[in-house]
C-alpha positions in Angstrom: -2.6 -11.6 -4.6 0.7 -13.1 -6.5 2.6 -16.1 -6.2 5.8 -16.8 -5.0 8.0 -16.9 -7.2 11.7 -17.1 -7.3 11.7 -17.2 -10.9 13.6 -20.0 -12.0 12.0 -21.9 -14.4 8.8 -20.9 -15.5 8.0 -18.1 -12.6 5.6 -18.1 -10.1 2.1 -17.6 -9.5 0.5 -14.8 -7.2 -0.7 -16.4 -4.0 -3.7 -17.4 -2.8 -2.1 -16.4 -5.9 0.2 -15.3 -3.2 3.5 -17.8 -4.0 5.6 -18.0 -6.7 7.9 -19.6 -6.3 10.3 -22.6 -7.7 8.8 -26.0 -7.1 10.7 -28.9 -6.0 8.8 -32.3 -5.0 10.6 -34.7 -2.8 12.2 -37.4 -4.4 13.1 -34.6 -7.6 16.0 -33.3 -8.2 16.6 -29.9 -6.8 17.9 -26.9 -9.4 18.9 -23.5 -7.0 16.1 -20.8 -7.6 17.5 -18.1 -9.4 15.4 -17.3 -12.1 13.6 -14.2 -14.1 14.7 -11.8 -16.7 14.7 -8.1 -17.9 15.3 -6.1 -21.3 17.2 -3.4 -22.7 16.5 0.0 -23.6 18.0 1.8 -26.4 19.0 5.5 -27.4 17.2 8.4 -29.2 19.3 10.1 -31.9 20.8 13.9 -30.4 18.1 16.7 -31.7 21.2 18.8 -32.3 23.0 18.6 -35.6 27.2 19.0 -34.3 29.3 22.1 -35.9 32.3 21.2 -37.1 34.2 21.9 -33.7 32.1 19.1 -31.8 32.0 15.4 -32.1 29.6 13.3 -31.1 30.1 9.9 -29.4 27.0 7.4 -28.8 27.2 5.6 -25.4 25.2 2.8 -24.5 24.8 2.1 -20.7 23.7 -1.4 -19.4 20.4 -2.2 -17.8 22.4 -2.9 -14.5 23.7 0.8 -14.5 20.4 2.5 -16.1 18.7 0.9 -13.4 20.9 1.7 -10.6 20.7 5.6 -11.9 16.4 4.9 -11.9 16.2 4.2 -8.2 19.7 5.3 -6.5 20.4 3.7 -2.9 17.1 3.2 -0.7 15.9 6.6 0.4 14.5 6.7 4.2 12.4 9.0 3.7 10.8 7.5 1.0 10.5 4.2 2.5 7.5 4.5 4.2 5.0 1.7 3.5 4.8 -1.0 6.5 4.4 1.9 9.0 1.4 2.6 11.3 -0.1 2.3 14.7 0.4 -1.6 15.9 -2.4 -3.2 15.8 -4.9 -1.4 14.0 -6.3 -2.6 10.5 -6.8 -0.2 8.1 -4.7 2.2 5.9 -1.3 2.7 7.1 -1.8 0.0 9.5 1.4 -2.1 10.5 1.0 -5.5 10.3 3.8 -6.4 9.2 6.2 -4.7 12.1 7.4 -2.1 10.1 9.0 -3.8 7.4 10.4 -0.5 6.1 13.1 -0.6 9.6 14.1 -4.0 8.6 17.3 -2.7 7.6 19.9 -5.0 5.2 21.3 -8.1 5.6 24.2 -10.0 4.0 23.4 -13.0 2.1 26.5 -14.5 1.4 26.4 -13.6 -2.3 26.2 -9.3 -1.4 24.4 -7.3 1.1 20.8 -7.3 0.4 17.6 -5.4 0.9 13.7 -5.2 0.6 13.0 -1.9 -0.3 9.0 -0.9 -0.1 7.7 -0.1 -4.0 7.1 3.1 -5.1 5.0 2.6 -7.8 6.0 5.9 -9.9 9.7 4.7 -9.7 9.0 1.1 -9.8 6.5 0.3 -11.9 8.3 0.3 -15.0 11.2 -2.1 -14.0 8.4 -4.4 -12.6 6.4 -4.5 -16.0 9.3 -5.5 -17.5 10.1 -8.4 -15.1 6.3 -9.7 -15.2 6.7 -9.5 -18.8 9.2 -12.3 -19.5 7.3 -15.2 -20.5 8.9 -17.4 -17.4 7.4 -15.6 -15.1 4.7 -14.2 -17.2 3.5 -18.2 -16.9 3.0 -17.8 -13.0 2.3 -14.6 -11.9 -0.1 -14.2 -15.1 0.9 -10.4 -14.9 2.2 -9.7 -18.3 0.8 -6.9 -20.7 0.9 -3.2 -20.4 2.2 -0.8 -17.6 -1.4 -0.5 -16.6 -1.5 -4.5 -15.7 1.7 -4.3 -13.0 0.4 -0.6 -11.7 -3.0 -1.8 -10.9 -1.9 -5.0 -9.0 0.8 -3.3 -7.1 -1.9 0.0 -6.3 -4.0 -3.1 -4.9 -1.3 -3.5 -2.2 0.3 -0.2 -1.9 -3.0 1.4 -1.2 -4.5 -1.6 1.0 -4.5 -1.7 4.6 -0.9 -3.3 5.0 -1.4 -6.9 5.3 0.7 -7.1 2.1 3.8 -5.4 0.9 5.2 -5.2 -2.4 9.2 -4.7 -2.7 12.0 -4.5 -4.7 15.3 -6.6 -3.4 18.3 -4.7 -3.8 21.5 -6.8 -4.0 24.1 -4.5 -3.3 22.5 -1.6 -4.3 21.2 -3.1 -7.6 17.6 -4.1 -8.0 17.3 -7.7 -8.9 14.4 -9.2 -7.6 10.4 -8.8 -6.6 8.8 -9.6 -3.2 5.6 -9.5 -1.8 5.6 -10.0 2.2 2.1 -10.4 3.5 0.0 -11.6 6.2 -1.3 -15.4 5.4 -3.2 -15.7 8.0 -5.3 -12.2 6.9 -5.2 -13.6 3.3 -7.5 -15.8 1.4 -5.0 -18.5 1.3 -5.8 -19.3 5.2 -8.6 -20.8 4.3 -6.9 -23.3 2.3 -4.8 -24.8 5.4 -4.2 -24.6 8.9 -3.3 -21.0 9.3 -1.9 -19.3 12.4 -2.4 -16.3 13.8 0.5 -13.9 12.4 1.8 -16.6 9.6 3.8 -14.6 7.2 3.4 -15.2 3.0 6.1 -14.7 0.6 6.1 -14.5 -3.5 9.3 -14.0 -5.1 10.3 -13.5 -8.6 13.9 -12.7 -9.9 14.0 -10.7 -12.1 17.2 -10.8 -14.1 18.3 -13.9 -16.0 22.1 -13.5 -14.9 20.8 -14.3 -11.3 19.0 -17.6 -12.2 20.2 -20.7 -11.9 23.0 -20.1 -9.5 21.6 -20.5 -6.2 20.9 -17.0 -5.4 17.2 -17.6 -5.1 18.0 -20.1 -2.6 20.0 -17.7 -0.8 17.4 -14.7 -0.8 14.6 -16.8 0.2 17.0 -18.0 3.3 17.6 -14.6 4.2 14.3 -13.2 3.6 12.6 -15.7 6.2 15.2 -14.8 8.3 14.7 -11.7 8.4 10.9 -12.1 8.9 11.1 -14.2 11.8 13.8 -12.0 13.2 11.8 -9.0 12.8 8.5 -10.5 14.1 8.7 -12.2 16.9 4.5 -12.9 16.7 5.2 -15.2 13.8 6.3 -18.9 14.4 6.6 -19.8 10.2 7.1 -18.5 7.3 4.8 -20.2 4.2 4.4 -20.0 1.3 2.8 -21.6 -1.9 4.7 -22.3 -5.5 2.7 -24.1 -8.4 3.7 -27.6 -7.5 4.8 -27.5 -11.8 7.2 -25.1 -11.1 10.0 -27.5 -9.5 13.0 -25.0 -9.7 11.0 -22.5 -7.2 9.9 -25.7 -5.1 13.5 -26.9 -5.2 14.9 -23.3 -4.5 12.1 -23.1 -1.2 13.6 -27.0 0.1 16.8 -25.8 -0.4 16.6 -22.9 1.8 15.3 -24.6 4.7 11.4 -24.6 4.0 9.6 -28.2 4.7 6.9 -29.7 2.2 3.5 -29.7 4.5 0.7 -30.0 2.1 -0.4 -30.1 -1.3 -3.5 -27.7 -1.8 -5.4 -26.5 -4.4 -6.2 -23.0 -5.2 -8.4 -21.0 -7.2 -5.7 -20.9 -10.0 -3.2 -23.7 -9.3 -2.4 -26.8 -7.1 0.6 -25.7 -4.6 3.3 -26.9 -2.6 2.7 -25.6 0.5 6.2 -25.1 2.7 6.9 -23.6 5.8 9.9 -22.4 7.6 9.7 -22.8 11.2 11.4 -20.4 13.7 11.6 -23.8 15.8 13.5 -25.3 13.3 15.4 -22.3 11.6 18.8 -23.7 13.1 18.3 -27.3 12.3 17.1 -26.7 8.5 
């Protein structure tokens, strides 16, 4: 799986691999996580020479609007990962309470939204985002297309314990998620899991949002939403690379507790938890 990543400094890992996310230690400092970047796309030349009654002008859109043009508003129809018969294990399966319903929720700094991948819409703005070498350093995703596709087919075609997503910041995609079951994953058996503990990995993945405490504000809103959605889970966890102190910092900030360092296959983490018995005191 990926890490949890919020992308602020040097992004995240994938969890087991599961977390990326900013790092803050206690006793550090602690930058918001906001953090993660994308690139631009250029222009092909018209294939049409103009007569001398036309004129030709060359427009060059931003990535914000060429991307809003890509995916459009959330479709319902299309949202459909995250939905199956409760309880069952297996493709289609919903374990994670039918994460498509979740519905938006304001943040603060816009409404915002996870939105189930599609891979044939997403997977190009998602190469792009594991491509930029601060999160390239955690999630250890960068490279072709092919890289992204295959590790978001692992999930999308999986029996639901893990959902990749994009976050939509009023109406914008801006950010990467992965919701998943911890207590299904291989990370359980690096800690105390519970029955129906729920993962997160984060990246962000435009530079404009880093650095300004939006990270801190999804990652609020996001666990939120978990625990408000299912009412099984008692925490929300996670596990940034213990080097990456702005996603650490960004996870502390947002209300998540330091309860471990562990060591994982790839990384030694910070593990933090939200707890729904502490949501209002944190």
């Amino acid at each position: 799986m990926p890490p949890t990543d919020p992308s602020e400094g040097p992004g995240p890992g994938p969890g087991t691999d599961h977390l990326r996310a900013g790092s803050t230690i206690a006793g550090v400092a602690r930058p918001s996580v906001d953090d993660c970047a994308p690139a631009g796309a250029g222009a092909g030349p018209p294939t049409d020479k103009p007569t001398d009654n036309e004129t030709t002008l060359e427009l060059k859109l931003s990535e914000d609007f060429v991307e809003l043009i890509d995916h459009g508003p959330p479709e319902p129809a299309a949202i459909t990962a995250g939905r199956g018969p409760a309880g069952a294990i297996g493709p289609g399966s919903d374990l994670l309470d039918s994460l498509a319903d979740w519905g938006p929720a304001d943040t603060g700094a816009g409404t915002f939204q996870l939105v189930p991948v599609r891979v044939e819409r997403d997977v190009r703005l998602i190469t792009r985002w594991m491509n930029d070498p601060a999160v390239a350093a955690f999630w250890k995703l960068g490279g072709p297309e092919s890289v992204t596709e295959a590790h978001l087919r692992a999930q999308t075609g999986g029996d639901g314990r893990s959902i990749p997503c994009l976050g939509v910041l009023d109406g914008v995609p801006m950010s990467y998620w992965e919701v998943y079951r911890a207590d299904l994953d291989p990370i359980a058996r690096h800690y105390p899991a519970r029955p129906h503990d729920t993962g997160i990995h984060l990246l962000i993945g435009k530079v404009a949002d880093r650095g300004r405490g939006v990270g801190t504000r999804l990652l609020r809103t996001v666990a939120d939403l978990v625990l408000d959605h299912r009412p099984s889970c008692g925490r929300v966890v996670a596990e940034p690379d213990l080097r990456n102190t702005p996603c650490v910092s960004a996870f502390l900030s947002a209300g998540f507790r330091l309860t471990a360092e562990i060591d994982l296959p790839d990384k030694r983490a910070a593990l933090v938890t939200r707890d729904r018995a502490l949501r209002t005191l944190l």
